[in-house]
C-alpha positions as CSV (number, residue, x, y, z in Angstrom):
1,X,45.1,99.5,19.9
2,X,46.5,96.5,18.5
3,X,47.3,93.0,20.2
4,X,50.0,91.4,18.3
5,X,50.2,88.3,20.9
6,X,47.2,86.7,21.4
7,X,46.5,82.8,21.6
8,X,42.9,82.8,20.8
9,X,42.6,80.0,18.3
10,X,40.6,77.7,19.2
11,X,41.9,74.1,20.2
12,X,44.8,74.1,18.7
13,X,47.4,75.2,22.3
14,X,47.0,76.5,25.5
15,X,44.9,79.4,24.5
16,X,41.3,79.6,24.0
17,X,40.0,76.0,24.2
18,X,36.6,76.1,21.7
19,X,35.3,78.5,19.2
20,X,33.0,80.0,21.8
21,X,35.4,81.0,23.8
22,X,38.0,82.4,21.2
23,X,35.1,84.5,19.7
24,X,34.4,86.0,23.0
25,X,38.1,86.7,23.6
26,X,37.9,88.8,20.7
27,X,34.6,90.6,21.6
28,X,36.3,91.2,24.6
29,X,39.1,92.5,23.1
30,X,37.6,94.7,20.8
31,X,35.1,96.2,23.9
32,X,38.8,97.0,25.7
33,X,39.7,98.7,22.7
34,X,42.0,96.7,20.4
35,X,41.0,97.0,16.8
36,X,43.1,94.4,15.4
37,X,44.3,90.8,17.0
38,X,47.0,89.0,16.2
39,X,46.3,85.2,16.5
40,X,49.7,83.8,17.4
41,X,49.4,80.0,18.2
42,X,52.5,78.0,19.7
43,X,54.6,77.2,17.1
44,X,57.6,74.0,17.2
45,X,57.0,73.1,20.4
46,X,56.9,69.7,21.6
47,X,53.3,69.9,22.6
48,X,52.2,72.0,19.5
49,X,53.7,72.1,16.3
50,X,51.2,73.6,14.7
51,X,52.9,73.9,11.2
52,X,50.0,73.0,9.3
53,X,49.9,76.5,7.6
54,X,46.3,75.6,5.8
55,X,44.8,74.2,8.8
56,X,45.3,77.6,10.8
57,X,44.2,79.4,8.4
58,X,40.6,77.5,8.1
59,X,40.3,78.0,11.7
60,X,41.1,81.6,11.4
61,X,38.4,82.0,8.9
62,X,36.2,79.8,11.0
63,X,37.0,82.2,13.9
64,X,36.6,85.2,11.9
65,X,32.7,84.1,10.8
66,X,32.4,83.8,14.4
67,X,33.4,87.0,15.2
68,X,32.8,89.6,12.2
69,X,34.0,92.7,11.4
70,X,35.3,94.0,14.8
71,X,38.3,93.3,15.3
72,X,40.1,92.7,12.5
73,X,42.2,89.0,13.0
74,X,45.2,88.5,11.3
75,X,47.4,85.0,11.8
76,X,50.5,84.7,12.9
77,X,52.4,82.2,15.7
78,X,54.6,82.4,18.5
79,X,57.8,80.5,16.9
80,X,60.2,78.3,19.8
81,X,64.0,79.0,19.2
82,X,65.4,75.6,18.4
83,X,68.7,75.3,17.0
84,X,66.6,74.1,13.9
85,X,65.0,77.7,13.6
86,X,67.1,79.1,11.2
87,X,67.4,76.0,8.9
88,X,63.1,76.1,8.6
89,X,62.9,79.6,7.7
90,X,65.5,78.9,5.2
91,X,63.2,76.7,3.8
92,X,61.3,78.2,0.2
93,X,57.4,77.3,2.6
94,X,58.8,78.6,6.0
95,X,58.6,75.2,7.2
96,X,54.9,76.4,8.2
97,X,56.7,78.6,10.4
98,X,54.4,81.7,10.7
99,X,55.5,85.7,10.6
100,X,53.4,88.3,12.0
101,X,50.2,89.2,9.6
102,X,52.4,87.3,6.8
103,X,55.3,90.6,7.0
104,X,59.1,90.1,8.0
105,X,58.2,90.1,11.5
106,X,58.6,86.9,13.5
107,X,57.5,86.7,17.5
108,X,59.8,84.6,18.9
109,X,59.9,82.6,21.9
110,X,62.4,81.2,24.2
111,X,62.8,78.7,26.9
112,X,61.5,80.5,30.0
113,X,64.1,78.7,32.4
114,X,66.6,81.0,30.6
115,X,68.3,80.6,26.7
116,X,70.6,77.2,27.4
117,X,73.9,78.7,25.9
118,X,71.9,79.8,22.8
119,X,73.9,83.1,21.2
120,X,70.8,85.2,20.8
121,X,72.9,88.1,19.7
122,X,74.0,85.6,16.9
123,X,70.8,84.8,16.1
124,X,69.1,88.4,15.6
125,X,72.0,89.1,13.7
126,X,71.8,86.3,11.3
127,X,67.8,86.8,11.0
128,X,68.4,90.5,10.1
129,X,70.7,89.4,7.3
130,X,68.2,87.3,6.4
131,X,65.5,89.8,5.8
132,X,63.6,89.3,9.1
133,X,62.7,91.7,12.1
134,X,62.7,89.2,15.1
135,X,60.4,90.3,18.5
136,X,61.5,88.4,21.2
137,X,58.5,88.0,23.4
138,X,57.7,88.3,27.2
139,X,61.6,89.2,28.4
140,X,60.4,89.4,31.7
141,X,60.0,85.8,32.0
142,X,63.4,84.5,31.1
143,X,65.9,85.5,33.6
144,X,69.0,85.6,31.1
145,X,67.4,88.8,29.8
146,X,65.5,90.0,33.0
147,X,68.6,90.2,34.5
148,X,71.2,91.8,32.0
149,X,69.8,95.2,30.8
150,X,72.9,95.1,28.7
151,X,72.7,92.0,27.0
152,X,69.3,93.6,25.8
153,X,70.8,96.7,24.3
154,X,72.9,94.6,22.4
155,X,70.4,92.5,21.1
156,X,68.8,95.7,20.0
157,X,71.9,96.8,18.6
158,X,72.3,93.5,16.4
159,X,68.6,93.8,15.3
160,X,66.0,92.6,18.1
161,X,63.1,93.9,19.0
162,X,61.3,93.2,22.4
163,X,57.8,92.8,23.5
164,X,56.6,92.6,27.1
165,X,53.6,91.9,28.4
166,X,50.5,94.0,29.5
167,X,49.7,92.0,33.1
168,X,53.2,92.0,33.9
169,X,53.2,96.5,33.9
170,X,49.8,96.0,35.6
171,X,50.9,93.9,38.7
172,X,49.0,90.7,37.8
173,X,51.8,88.7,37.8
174,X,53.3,90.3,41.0
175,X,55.3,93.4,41.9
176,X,58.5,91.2,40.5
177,X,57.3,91.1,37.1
178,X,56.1,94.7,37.5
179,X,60.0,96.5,38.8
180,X,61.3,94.0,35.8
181,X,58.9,95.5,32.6
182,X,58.8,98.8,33.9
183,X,63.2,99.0,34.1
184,X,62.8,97.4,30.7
185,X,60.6,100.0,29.5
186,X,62.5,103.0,31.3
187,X,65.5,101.6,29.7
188,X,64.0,102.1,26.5
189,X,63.9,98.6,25.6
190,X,60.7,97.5,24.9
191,X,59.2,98.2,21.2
192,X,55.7,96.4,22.1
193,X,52.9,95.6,24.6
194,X,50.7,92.5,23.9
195,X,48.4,90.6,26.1
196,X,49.4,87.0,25.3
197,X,46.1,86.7,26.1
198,X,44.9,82.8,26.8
199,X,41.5,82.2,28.1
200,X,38.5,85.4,29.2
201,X,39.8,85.2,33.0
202,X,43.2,84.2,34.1
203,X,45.2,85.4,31.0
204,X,42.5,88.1,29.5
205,X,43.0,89.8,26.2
206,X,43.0,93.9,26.6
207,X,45.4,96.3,26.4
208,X,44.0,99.6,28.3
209,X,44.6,98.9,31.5
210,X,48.6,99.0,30.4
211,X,47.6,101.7,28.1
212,X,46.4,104.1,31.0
213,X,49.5,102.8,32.9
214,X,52.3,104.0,30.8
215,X,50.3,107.0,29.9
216,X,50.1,108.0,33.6
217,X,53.6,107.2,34.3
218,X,55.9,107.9,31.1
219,X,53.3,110.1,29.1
220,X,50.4,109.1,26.4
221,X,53.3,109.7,23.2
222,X,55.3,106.4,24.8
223,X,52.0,104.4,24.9
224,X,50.5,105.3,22.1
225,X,53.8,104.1,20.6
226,X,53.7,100.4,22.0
227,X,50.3,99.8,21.9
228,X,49.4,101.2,18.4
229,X,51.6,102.6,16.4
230,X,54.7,99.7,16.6
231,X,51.9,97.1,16.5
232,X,50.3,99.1,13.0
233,X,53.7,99.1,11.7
234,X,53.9,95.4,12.0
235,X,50.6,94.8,10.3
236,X,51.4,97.1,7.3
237,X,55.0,95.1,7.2
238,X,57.4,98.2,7.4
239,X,60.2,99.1,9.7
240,X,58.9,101.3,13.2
241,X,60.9,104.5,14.1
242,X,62.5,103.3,17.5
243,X,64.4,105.7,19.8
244,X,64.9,105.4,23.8
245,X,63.0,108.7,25.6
């Protein structure tokens, strides 16, 4: 399997606070399963910027000494929508704005009080033309999409691609969360399963315990396909094969 939303450098956000504790989010990752870990740091936000593009990566090679081999770490970020977005990535350096394992893929992240008036079809639209595959992450959370099935089809339709959370199919964020991710995923909707792992309890990385979850309920073919094969298709920067079941 393979994470491709996890906060586990170390001191720079919300996620793992030390290099201790981001090296054994990884180990316990990699004991869960998951070959390869995206690190995905909080990108223009207020509280982290993090656009420092060489400083990331000197604490990804820090964290990757710590770890070794197993699993394979790649850098990334989890990029806030501002109105300024498109502007930065327009930019000849990104801005320091940070795709996926350096492909056309950006995770993107919204306002979780809902998108403010923002024209998201708009946006995936005008990223597509520009070369990009936008993932908009954790739907569940913001109730513009959560609640309009069909404002997600046509996001799909201009060019968006959605990832949702593993706690949230697994009922550690409450049965809400749950009936919201699994009528995403029955809807055929949702192109990727990540952790957004944070810390080693509250906000674990591991993806097997939603692994075993959509296998037993919507067959091992629709899991495999969120967990790995979407995810590998990211890290090897080419388009997935999506089709609703």
């Amino acid at each position: 399997m393979i994470d491709i939303h996890a906060h586990i450098l170390p001191a720079v956000d919300d996620g793992a606070a030390d290099l201790d504790t981001a090296a054994e989010m990884c180990r316990l990752a990699a004991d869960d399963g998951c070959t390869t870990l995206l690190a995905t740091p909080h990108q223009r936000t207020p509280s982290w910027w993090n656009c420092e593009g060489e400083k990331l990566c000197s604490t990804l090679e820090a964290l990757r000494s710590a770890v070794g081999a197993t699993p394979r770490l790649y850098l990334g970020g989890e990029v806030r929508v501002d109105s300024g977005l498109l502007s930065a990535l327009a930019e000849p350096d990104l801005d320091g704005t940070l795709p996926l394992a350096g492909s056309t893929y950006l995770l993107l992240e919204f306002d979780r009080r809902g998108l403010g008036g923002l024209d998201a079809e708009g946006l995936a639209q005008e990223l597509r033309l520009a070369g990009w595959r936008p993932i908009f992450a954790h739907p569940e959370f913001i109730p513009d999409l959560a609640q309009d099935l069909d404002l997600m089809r046509r996001l799909v339709q201009a060019g968006a691609l959605f990832q949702v959370t593993a706690m949230s199919l697994t009922s550690d964020f409450g049965r809400r969360l749950r009936v919201l991710a699994a009528s995403m995923v029955e809807a055929g909707l949702i192109h990727f399963v990540a952790s957004d792992a944070h810390d080693l309890t509250r906000r674990p990385p591991g993806l097997s315990r939603a692994h075993r979850h959509l296998a037993s309920k919507y067959g091992e073919a629709l899991a495999r396909r969120l967990t790995s094969e979407n995810p590998q298709a990211v890290v090897e920067n080419r388009p997935i094969h999506w089709h609703p079941d």
